[in-house]
N, C-alpha and C positions, 0 to 999 in steps of 0.2 A: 365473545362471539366468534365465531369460525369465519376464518378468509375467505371470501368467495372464489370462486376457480371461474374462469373466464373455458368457456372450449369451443374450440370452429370445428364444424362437422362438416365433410365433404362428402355430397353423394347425388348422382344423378337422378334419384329417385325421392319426390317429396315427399311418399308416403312412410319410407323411411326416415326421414329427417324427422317430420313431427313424431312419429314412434319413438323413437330414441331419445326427443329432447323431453317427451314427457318421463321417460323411465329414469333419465339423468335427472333432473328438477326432482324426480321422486328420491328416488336413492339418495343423494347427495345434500348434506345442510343445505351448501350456500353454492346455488352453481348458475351463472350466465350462459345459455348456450345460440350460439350465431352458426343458421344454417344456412349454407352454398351450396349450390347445385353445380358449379361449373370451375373445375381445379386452376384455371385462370385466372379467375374471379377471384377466390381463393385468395393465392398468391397475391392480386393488390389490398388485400381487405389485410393479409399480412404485415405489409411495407405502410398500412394509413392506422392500423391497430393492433395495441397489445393481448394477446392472448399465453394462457397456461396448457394447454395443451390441445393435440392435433388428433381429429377423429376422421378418415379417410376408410371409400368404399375403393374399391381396387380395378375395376372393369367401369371406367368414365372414359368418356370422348372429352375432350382429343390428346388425353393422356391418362396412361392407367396409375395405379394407386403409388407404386413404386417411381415412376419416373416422377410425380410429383411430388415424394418424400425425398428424389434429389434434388430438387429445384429448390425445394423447402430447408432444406439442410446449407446448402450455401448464403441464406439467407439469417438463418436462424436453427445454427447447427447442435445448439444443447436445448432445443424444443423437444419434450416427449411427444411424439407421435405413434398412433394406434392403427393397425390396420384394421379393419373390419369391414369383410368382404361376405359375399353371398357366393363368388366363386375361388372355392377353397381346393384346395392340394396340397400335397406334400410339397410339391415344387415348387408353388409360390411360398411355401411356409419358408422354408429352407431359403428363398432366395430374400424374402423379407428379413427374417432373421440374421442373415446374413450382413444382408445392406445395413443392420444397426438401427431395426424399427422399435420402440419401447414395447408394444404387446401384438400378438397377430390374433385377432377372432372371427369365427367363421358365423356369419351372420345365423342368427335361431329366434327361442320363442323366448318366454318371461325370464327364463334361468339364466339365459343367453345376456340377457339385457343389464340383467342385475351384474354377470362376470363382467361385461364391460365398463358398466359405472365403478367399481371397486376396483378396476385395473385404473382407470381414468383419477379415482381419488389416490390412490398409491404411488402412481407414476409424477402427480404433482407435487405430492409430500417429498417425493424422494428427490426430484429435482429441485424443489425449494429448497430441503434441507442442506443440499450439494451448493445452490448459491450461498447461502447465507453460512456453511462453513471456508468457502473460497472468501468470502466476504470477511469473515472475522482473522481468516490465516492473515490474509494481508495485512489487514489492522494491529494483528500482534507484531506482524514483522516489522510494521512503520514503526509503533510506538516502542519496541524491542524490550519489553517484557519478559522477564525470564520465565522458560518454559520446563519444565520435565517429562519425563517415563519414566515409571517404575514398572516391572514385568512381573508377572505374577507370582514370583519368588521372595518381590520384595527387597530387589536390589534396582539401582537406576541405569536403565540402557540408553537414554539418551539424555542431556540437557543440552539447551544453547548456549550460544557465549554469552549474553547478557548473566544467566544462570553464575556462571561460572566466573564473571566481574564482580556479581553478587556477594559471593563467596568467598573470595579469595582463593582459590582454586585451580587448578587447570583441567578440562575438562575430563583430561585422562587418568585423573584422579580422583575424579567423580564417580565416574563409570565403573560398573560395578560395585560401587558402594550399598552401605543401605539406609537411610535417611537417618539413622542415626548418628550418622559420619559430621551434620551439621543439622540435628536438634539433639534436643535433651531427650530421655524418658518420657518423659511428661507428654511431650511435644507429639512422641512418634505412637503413643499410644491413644493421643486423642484423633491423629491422623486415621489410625484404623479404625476407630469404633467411627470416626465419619466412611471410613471408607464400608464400613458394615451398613451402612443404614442406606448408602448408596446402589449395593447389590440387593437389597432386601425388598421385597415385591411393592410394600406401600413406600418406600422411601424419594426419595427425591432425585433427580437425573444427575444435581451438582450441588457441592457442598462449599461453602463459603465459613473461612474462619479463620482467625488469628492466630499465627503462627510467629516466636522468636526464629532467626536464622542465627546459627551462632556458626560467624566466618571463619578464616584460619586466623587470622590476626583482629584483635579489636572487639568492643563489646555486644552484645547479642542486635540482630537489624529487624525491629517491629516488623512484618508482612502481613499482604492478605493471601490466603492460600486459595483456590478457585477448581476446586479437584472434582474430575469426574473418571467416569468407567470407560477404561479403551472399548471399542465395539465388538463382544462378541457371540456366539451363536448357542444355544444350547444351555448347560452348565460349564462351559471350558472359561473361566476369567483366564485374560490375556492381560490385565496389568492395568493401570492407572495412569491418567496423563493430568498435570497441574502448571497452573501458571500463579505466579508469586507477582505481586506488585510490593513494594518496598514504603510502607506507611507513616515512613520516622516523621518527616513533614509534616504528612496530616494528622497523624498524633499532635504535634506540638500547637499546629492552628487551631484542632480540636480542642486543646485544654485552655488555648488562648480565647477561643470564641465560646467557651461553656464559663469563662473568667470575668469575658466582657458584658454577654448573658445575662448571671448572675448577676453585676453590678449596677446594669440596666433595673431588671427586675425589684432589686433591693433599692434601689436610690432614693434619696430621701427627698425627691421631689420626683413632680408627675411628668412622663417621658412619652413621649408619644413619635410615630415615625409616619410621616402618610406617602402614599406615592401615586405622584402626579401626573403618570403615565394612564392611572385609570379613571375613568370619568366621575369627576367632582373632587378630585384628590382625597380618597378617601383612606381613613388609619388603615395600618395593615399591622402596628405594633403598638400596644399599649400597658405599662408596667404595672407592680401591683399600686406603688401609689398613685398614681391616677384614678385608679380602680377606688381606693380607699379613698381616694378626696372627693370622686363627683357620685358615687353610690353607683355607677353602673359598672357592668362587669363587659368582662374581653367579649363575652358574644353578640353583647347588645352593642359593643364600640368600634369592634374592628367592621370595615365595611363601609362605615359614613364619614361622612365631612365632620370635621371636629365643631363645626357651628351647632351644632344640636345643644349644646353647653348654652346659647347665649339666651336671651329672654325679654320681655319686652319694657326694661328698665337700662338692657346694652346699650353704652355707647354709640350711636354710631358710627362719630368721627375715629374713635379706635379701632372699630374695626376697620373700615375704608382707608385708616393706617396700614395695619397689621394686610388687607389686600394688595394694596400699591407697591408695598414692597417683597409680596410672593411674586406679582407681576413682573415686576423687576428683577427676580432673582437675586434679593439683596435679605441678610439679617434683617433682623428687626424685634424692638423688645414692648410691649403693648402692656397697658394696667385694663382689666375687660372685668366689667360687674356677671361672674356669669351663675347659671341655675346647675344645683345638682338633683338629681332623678326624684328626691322628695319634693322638690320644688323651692325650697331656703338658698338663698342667695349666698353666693361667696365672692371675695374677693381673688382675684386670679393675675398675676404679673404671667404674661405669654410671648416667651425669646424663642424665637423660630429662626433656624438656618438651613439654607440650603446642600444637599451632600451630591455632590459632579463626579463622571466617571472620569477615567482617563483624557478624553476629548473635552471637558470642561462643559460637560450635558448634565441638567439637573435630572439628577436620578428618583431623588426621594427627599422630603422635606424632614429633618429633626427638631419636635418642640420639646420645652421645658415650661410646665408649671407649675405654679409654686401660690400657693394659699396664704394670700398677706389681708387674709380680714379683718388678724389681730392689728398685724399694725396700719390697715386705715383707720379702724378705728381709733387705735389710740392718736395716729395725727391730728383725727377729726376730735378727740377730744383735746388735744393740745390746742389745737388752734381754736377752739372755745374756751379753752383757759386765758391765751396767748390775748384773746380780743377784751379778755376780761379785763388782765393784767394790765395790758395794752389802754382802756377806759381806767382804771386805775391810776395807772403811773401819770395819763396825763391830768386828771387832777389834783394828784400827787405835785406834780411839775411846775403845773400851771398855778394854780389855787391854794396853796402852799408854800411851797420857796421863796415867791416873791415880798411876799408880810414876813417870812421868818426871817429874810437877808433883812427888812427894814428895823426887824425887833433887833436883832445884832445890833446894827449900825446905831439905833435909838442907846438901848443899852450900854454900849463900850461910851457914846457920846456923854450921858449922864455919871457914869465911871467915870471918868478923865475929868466931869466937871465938879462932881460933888467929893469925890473921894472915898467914896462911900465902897471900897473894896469889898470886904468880907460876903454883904450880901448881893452888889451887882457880881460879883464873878461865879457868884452859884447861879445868878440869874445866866449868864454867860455860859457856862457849862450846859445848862441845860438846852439851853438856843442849838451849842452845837449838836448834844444826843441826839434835837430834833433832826439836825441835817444830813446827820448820819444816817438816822433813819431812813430820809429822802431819798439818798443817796442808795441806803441800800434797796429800796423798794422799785428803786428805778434798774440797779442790777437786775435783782430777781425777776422784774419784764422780758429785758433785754436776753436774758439767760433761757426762757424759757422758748423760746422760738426754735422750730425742727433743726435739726442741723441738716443742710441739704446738699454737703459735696466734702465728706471728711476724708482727710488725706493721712498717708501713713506718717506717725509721729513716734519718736523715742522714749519712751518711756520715762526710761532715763536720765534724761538729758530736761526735760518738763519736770520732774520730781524735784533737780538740783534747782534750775528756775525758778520754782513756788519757792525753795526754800528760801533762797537768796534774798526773798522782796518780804519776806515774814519777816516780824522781830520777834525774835525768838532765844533773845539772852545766851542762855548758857547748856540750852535745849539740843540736844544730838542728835542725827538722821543717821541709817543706817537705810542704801538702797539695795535689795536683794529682787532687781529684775532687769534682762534685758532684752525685752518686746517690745516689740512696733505696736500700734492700736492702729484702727482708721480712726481718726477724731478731728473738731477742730480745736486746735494747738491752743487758741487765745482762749477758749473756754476749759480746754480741759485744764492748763493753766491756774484759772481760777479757782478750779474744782479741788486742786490740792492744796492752792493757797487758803484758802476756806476751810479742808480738812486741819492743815496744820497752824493753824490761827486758832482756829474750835482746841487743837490740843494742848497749844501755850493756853489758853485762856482758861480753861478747864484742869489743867493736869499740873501747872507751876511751869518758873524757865527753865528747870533743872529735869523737863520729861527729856523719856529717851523715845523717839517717834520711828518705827520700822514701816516700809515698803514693798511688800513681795506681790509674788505669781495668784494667782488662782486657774484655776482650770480651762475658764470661760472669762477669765478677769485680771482682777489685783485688788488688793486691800491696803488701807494704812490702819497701823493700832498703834498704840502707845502705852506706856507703863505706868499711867496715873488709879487714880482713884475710880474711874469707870463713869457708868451713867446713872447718874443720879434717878430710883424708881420714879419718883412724883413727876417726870417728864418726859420716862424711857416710851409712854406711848404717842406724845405729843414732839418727839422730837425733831421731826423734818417740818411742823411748822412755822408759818412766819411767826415771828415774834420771841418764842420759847427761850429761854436760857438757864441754864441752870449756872450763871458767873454774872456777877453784879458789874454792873456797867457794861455789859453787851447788849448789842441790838437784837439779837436773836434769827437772825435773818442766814448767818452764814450758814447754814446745813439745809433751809431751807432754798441758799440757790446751790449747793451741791446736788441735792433732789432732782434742780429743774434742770439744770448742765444734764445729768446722765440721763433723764427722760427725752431729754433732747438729742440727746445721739440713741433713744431706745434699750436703756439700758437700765440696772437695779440698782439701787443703793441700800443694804442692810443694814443695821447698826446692832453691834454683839460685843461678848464680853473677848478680851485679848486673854491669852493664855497668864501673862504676866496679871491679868485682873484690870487693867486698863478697858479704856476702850477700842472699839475694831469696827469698820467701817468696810464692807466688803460689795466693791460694785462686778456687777456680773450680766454678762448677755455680749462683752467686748468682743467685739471681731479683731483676732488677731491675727499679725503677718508673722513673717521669716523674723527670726532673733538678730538683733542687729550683733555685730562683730563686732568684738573688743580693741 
């Protein structure tokens, strides 16, 4: 839309004023025009408002047209002002002209009217355009921006010193160059064909583009070049004037921030940014997984409160968490049952942080969420296992133990009194298989519970452990790992005693049992005979054995250890033909140091 021009009309005669302001109003887009009758007047309506140009009739009491263009000039001396008088002369031309009036016209009829609206539009352009280039000189000279001239020869007649710091340089070694002096080929050819499209009728007034500087010393200086046509009249080009700003910086933030961008975008959880400056704090960044996890897309998300997610099964003590502590300008990490655009429920962990500018002003909230449906679920099936287990072991515990300690004690009594060795000691062995069993089945409970604060452990250092408390004869270990896990220690512990108890008992004391890496884990295998088919599908149950005289139970709590820290337990063939035991889904840390 076109500026509007603001004009005060001065004329003793009102039926001039309305004539005029309707021919201006016509002629002209956008124009305000404010009639006085009285050049006094005038002048205060001057000093209480701003105005773009001065339209004065020349024969007014109690000063003519001219002595109130000097009155006006002292006030506001790079105001365009117009004469336009009904008493005309050479002499007053000459003396207005003189005095430094912008146009002189002799009042007339339609023609008349129209010349003075289009001196009135001209006379503002050209005075604005004269502000706004005093306006930008300044600005270059504050910020010292290196500037050029080249002449239309296509050598350079002027650059500044910033120019010329630029460069490596000195300016008297500039001058007269021709920009090839510090670009390449490439460089000074794309300059021209910008500079062609700048002289060319449909082209553009300024050409903006990337430019290497190659200085006198040191490697080439990214620029933006800002190049337009010196002013001139006719077909005569007079030469080119450019200014360079020096982009090495924001190249390097650029490639930083298209880096950080990217890895917002790609993250493998949902990322979300809102700012709390606008009413309701509403997203204003939302990545593609977020996109992929709740079905709605960046047009339908940016814009709202991220609550649009929750549904009428939410919390709502999580959220009135997750509030009290935006309130507060504090973290905060929230478990929220929330809805995606189909309407099926997910589960949703939601870490929100606040991001402060310099003064320590929340600027913008950053969330993180992350889709743990699987593993409520699976806790929530744990913990119906865990109650099961739980009802189990205590009748195991209770309703058990207590008759089998008294069958022992009956037993060993009748031993010692009859003598009757041979068959009370089978009877005796068997007593104990049973409390073995007890024993184990009361593990397997205890084992099976979440693990709910697992701390970084050695790998390492837990492998030699287990081994230490196994009996394991004449049976070798070979440890090939040194990772941290998050785990608990006394379970995981277990977990390997159990592995290499299963390997003595299965494979003889003479296995060799290895320990290494996996990608997301670690495995044990060992060089025995493998797994026996008739059990290879039933093997992580309770009971199962394929070794006489075992309870069966040991792989079944190796099972419940790794489900309890969320994790897999495979069983497969070892390259040697043994078997291999490979858990997987571990969170690992930094490799501990040798």
């Amino acid at each position: 839309m076109p500026v509007a021009i603001d004009v005060l009309h001065v004329d003793d005669d009102p039926s001039v004023l309305d004539l005029t302001e309707a021919y201006l109003e016509r002629e002209l887009d956008a124009v305000a025009v404010t009639s006085v009758t009285d050049p006094g007047a005038a002048l205060e309506r001057l000093e209480a408002d701003s105005f773009d140009c001065v339209v004065s009739d020349y024969d007014m009491p109690p000063m003519d047209g001219l002595e109130f263009f000097d009155a006006l000039r002292e006030r506001r001396p790079q105001l365009p002002f117009v004469l336009y008088t009904g008493k005309g002369s050479e002499e007053i031309a000459s003396q207005a002209l003189n005095a430094g009036v912008t146009g002189y016209f002799q009042k007339g009829g339609p023609e008349q009217l129209r010349r003075l609206a289009n001196r009135v539009d001209q006379a503002v352009e050209e005075h604005r355009t004269k502000e706004i280039a005093e306006r930008y000189s300044t600005v270059i000279e504050a910020l010292g921006y290196p500037v050029y001239v080249v002449d239309e020869t296509g050598e350079f007649r002027f650059v500044n010193e910033p120019f010329a710091e630029l460069t490596g340089y000195d300016r008297e070694e500039i001058i007269g160059q021709t920009p090839g002096f510090i670009k390449d080929d490439a460089a000074v050819q794309e300059a021209e064909d910008r500079l062609g499209t700048i002289l060319s009728d449909s082209g553009p007034d300024v050409q903006h583009f990337g430019v290497d500087i190659v200085p006198k010393e040191g490697e080439p200086i990214p620029c933006r070049d800002h190049m337009a046509a010196l002013p001139y009249e006719g077909d005569y080009f007079d030469g080119s004037v450019g200014i360079l700003r020096d982009v090495s910086d924001e190249r390097e933030r650029r490639a930083e921030l298209e880096t950080k961008t990217r890895a917002l975008d790609e993250a493998p959880v949902g990322i979300t940014i809102t700012d709390p400056q606008q009413e309701d704090n509403p997203m204003v960044y939302v990545n593609d997984r977020f996109v992929e996890m709740t079905g709605y897309d960046r047009e339908e998300s940016i814009g709202v409160n991220c609550r649009f997610l929750q549904g009428p099964d939410t919390e709502e003590a999580s959220v009135q968490t997750l509030r009290d502590a935006i309130e507060a300008d504090e973290p905060i990490s929230v478990e929220l049952l929330n809805y995606r655009k189909d309407g099926t429920q997910f589960w949703n962990r939601v870490s929100v942080a606040p991001i402060t500018d310099a003064t320590g002003t929340v600027t913008h909230w950053v969330g993180f969420q992350e889709d743990i449906t699987a593993f409520k679920e699976r806790e929530d099936a744990l913990e119906r296992q865990n109650d099961r287990l739980d009802s189990f072991a205590s009748i195991v515990s209770h309703d058990l133990r207590n008759p089998l300690n008294v069958a022992q004690g009956r037993v060993q009594l009748a031993r010692d009194a009859s003598g009757d060795a041979e068959n009370l000691d089978a009877a005796l062995s068997a007593l104990e298989r049973m409390e073995s069993i007890v024993e184990r089945t009361l593990t397997l409970a205890r084992e099976g519970e979440t693990v709910g604060d697992p701390e970084p452990v050695a790998l390492a250092g837990v492998v030699e452990d287990s081994w230490s408390t196994v009996h394991t004869e004449s049976a070798t270990l070979s440890v090939e790992t040194d990772q941290e896990v998050l785990a608990d220690p006394d379970r995981l512990r277990s977990l390997f005693e159990n592995l290499m108890r299963n390997a003595v008992d299965h494979a003889g004391d003479d296995v060799s049992v290895r320990v290494g890496d996996l990608s997301d884990g670690f495995y044990v295998e060992d060089d025995g005979p493998g797994i026996e088919p008739d059990v290879a599908d039933s093997l992580f149950e309770p009971g199962e054995s394929g070794a006489a005289g075992n309870t069966g139970f040991g792989l079944a709590i190796v099972q419940q250890i790794a489900t309890a820290h969320g994790w897999t337990v495979e069983a497969t063939a070892s390259e040697a033909g043994g078997a291999r035991f490979e858990v997987r889904g571990v969170d690992k840390r930094t490799p501990v140091a040798p």
